[in-house]
N, C-alpha and C positions, 0 to 999 in steps of 0.2 A: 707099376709093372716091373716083373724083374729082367733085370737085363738082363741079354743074351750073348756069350759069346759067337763073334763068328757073323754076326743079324748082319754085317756090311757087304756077306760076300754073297757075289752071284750066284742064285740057283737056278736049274736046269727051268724050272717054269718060269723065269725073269725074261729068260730069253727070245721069246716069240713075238712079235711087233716092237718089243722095245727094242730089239737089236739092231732095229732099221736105220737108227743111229740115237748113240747115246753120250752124253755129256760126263764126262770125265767125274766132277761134281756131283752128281747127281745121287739121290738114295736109292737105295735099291726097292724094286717093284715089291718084292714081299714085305716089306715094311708100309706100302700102303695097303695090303690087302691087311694087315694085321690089324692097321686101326680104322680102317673101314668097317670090320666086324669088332670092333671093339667100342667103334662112337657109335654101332647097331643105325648105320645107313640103310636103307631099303630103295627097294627098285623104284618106289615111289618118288624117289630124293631128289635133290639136286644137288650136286656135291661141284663145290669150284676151288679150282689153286690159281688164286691171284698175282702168282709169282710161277708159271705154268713152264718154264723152262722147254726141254725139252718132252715134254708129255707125260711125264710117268704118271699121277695122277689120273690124270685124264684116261691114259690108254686102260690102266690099273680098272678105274670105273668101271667102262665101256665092257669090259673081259668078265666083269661080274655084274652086267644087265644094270646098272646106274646110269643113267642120264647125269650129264656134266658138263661144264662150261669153266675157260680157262683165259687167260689173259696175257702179256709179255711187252715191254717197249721194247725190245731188240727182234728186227726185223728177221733174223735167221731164225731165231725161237719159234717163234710165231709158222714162219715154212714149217717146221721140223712137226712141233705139235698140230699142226694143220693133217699132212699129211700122216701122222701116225696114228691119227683119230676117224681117217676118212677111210673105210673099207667096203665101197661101195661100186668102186670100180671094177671095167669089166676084164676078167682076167685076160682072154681071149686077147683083145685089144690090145692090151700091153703086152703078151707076149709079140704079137703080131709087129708093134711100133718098136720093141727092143729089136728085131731083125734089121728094120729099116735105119735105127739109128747107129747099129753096130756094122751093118754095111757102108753108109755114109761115112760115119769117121773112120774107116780103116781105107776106103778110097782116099780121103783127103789125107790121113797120114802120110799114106805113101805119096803122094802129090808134093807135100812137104817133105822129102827125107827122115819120114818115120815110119820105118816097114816094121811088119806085126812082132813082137815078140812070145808070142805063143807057139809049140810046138806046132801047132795044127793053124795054118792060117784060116782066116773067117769065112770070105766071101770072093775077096776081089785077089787080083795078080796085077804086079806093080804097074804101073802106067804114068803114063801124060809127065810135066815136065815140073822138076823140084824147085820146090818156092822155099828157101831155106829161112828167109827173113820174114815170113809170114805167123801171123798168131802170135800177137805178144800182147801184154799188158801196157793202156795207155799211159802217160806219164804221171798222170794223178793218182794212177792204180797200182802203181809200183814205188809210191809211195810211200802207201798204207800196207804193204806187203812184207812183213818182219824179214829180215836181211837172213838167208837163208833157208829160210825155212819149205823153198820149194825149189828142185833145179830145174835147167833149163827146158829140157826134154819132155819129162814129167809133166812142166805146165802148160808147155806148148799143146801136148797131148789132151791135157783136160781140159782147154780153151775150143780145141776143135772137137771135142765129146762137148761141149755145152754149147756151141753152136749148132751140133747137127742135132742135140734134144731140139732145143729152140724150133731150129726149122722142120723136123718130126711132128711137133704136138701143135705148130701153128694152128690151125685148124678146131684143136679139139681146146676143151674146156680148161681152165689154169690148173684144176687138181691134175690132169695126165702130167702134164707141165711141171708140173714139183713134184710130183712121185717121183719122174728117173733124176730130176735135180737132188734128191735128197740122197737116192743112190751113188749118185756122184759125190755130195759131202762126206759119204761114210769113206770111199775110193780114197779123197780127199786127206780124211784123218787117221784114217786105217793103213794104209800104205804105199802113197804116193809123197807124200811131205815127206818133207826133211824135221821130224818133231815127233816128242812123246809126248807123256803126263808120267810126274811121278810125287803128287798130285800136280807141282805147276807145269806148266809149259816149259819143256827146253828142246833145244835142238839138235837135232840127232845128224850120223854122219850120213853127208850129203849121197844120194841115190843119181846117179848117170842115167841112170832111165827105169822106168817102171811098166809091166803091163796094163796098164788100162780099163784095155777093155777087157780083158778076161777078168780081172777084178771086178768091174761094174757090171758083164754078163750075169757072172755068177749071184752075184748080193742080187740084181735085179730081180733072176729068177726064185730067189730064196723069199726076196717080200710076196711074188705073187704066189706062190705058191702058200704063205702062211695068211694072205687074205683069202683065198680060196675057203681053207680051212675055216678060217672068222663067218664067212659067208656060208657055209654047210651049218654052221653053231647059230646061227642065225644072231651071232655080235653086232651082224653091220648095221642092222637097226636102230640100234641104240643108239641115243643121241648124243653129241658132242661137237661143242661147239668151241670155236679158239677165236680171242681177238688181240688184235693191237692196240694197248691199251698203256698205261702208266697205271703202274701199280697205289700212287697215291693219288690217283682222282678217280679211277673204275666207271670211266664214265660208258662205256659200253656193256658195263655189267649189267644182267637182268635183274630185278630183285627177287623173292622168295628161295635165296639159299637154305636149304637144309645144314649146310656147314661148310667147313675148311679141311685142306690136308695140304699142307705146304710148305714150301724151305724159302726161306728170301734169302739172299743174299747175308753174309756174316758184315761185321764192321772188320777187314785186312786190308792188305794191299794185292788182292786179287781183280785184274783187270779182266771183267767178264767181257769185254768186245776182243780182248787181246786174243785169247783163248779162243775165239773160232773165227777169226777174222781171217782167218785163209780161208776158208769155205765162205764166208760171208760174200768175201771182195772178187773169190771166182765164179759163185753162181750168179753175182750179179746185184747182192744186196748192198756193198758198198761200193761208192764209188769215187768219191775221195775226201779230203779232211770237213769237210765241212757237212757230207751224209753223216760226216761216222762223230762229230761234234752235236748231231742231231740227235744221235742216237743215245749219247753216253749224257746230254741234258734232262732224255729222258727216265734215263734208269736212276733207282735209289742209291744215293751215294754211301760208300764204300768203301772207295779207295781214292787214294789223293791223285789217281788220274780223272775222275771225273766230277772233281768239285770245281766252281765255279766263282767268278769274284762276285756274282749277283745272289748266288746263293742264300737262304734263308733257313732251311730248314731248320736249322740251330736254333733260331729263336723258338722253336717249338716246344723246347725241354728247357727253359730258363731256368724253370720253377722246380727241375728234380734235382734236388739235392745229389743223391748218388750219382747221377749221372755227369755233373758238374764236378763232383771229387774225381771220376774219372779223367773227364778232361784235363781238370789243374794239373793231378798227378802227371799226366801223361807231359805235359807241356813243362814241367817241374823238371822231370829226367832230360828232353830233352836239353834243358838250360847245363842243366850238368853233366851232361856228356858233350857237349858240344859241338851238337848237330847242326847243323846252320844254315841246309840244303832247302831250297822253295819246298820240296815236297814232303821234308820234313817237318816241316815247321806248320803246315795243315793238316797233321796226325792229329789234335785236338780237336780241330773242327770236323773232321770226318765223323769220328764218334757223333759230337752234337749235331750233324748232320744226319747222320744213319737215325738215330733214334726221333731225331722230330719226323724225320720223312714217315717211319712206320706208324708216329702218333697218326699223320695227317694220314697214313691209311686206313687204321681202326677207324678211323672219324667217318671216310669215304664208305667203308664197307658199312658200318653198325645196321644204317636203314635199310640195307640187302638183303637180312640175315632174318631169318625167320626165330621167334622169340624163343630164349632156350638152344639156339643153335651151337651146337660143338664145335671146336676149332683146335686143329693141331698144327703149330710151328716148329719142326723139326732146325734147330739153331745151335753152333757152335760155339764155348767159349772163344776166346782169343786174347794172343798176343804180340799182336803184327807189330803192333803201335813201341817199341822202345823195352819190350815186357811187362810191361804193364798189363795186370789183368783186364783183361775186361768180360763179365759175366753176364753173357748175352741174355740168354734165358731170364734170370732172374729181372735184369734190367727193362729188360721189355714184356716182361710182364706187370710191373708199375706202370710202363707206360700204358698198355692196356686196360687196365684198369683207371684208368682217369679218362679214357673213352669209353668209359660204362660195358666194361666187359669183368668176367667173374675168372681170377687165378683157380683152375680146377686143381692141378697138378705140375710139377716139373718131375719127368720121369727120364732116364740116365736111358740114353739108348747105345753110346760105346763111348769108351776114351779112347782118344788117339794122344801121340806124342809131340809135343810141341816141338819150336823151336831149342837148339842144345845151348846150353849155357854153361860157362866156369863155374866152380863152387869154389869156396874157401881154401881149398886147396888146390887151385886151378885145374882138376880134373873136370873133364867136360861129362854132360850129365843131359839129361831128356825129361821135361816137364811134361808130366801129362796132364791133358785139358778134357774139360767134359762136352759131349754133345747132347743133348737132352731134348725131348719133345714138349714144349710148351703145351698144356692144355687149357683152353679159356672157354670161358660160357656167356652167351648174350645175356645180357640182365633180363 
């Protein structure tokens, strides 16, 4: 397939259910409609992303009458793709429950010393008496909460908006319950944190306070209003389904896949719980080191934050040769640069780790997959590790092939710019690295 300038950026049809919240990472929605009609999926199918992030896939399907089913060990994922697959709810209702919970927290605002910041107040006129030290993150929770990355006011305010969800939807079913939670993580990453992407995480200049609820009013009415629309299209029937799961054992997965469309995780040093762990640890999925040690046991290793001394995965690629030249190599530079940092020095074993883990998932998946079934891994080169290449695509496509899967194509879907580096004349320069779509075929 030739490549496309530009295929990374958002277009105005990406925008509809996915915007309900979207992962910085993430490819863009017309990239799976492309090879949805290009692996000739049908309404028939079953299409799964075992690496289901936040939903694009999935929601991708659903929008074009595919049945699908999706997977994630990280607890927030799982909300996110949940909620952005279920459009089955009643609008009414939520419009109805977003009055009651936007009157609640702007009474308890004020109760705390946080009167409205919108031009037009909501509902209530200041009252009752200020609890100044009230709403705060437990001692374990403040923890796990990156130094910065949210001020004082701001979170005070989103702790009393997720309380008065909580107390709103008590009654009603958990989907009510993570719909306006999901509204609040976009509130969350959108403009209440102190943080961007530019792609990684950093931290931006702290905000004295933020509106809130006029921020989560709005996004709240913008979802109901575009599952309305899903529900006139008659989308919401289609089925879709999300679990919590580990991507190298799928033991929740159905079997008779039609196929794949998915991104796993690259081999870097990108810390996927870092990355949304303010929304995680405010709506309530983490709650201190030892949730969020559960959490990073589960996912495929990646980066030297969540590899482990029990670890094994490694032993899964003894036997590939290329993939063991990458490790020596890697482990090589660092002896000559003289790196000497703990997490340095399990740069080698992440690779051997990343790649056995995804053996052990072709292995999990193979008996799922209906014979002949297509698969797309949308995967980055890199060179997190010291510069050292490492050639994702190619690389794990050996591995999939020694799980009885068929190398269809590796096809170029953009180059981005790596890390800069000195040249020989110490002028600094930008490697470009490829990103490519693995294509494999069940034997």
């Amino acid at each position: 397939m030739k490549y496309e300038a530009g295929i990374n950026v958002i277009q105005k049809t990406d925008t509809p259910i996915h915007g309900w919240y979207r992962f910085v990472l993430s490819y863009p929605p017309h990239l799976v409609r492309q090879y949805i009609d290009r692996l000739g999926f049908r309404t028939r199918d079953l299409l799964c992303d075992p690496f289901c992030g936040t939903g694009t896939t999935l929601v991708e399907a659903k929008k074009l009458g595919i049945p699908s089913v999706g997977c994630d060990a990280h607890p927030f994922a799982v909300l996110v793709s949940s909620v952005k697959t279920n459009w089955t709810l009643d609008p009414n209702l939520l419009s109805s429950l977003l009055r009651g919970i936007l009157t609640g927290a702007e009474e308890k605002m004020i109760r705390h010393s946080l009167p409205p910041l919108s031009f037009y107040t909501l509902f209530v006129k200041e009252e009752g008496t200020h609890q100044r030290n009230g709403y705060r993150l437990s001692e374990d929770e403040e923890k796990l909460l990156p130094t910065g990355f949210l001020s004082e006011r701001p979170l005070r305010r989103l702790l009393i908006l997720r309380d008065e969800i909580v107390e709103q939807t008590e009654k009603y079913p958990q989907g009510i319950r993570d719909f306006f939670l999901l509204a609040m993580a976009h509130v969350i990453a959108n403009g209440a944190g102190n943080f961007s992407f530019g792609p990684e995480i950093y931290r931006t200049k702290a905000k004295p306070d933020y509106d809130v609820l006029e921020h989560f009013s709005s996004h709240v009415s913008l979802m109901i209003m575009e599952m309305e629309r899903a529900q006139t299209s008659g989308q919401d029937r289609i089925s879709a389904r999300v679990f919590f799961d580990d991507a190298r054992q799928l033991d929740q997965i159905p079997s008779g896949l039609a196929g794949i469309i998915t991104s796993p995780p690259y081999p870097n040093e990108k810390d996927y719980t870092r990355t949304t762990r303010v929304e995680s640890l405010l709506l309530g999925l983490l709650k201190d080191r030892k949730q969020l040690r559960f959490v990073k046991e589960s996912l495929l290793r990646s980066n030297t934050r969540n590899v482990f001394v029990a670890d094994n995965d490694g032993d899964e690629v003894a036997e590939f040769e290329s993939i063991q030249a990458v490790c020596q190599k890697i482990e090589r530079r660092r002896i000559e640069l003289g790196k000497t940092s703990g997490f340095e020095k399990l740069y080698h074993k992440v690779v051997a780790h990343y790649f056995g883990g995804m053996r052990r998932h072709f292995r999990a998946l193979r008996p799922k997959l209906k014979s002949k079934a297509p698969l797309a891994y949308v995967l980055g080169d890199q060179l997190s590790f010291l510069m050292v290449p490492i050639a994702t695509a190619k690389l794990l496509g050996e591995v999939a092939e020694a799980e009885g899967f068929k190398v269809v194509s590796r096809e170029l879907w953009r180059e981005r710019f790596g890390t800069k580096v000195r040249n020989a004349e110490t002028k600094m320069r930008s490697i470009k690295v490829r990103e490519e779509i693995l294509i494999l075929e069940k034997k």
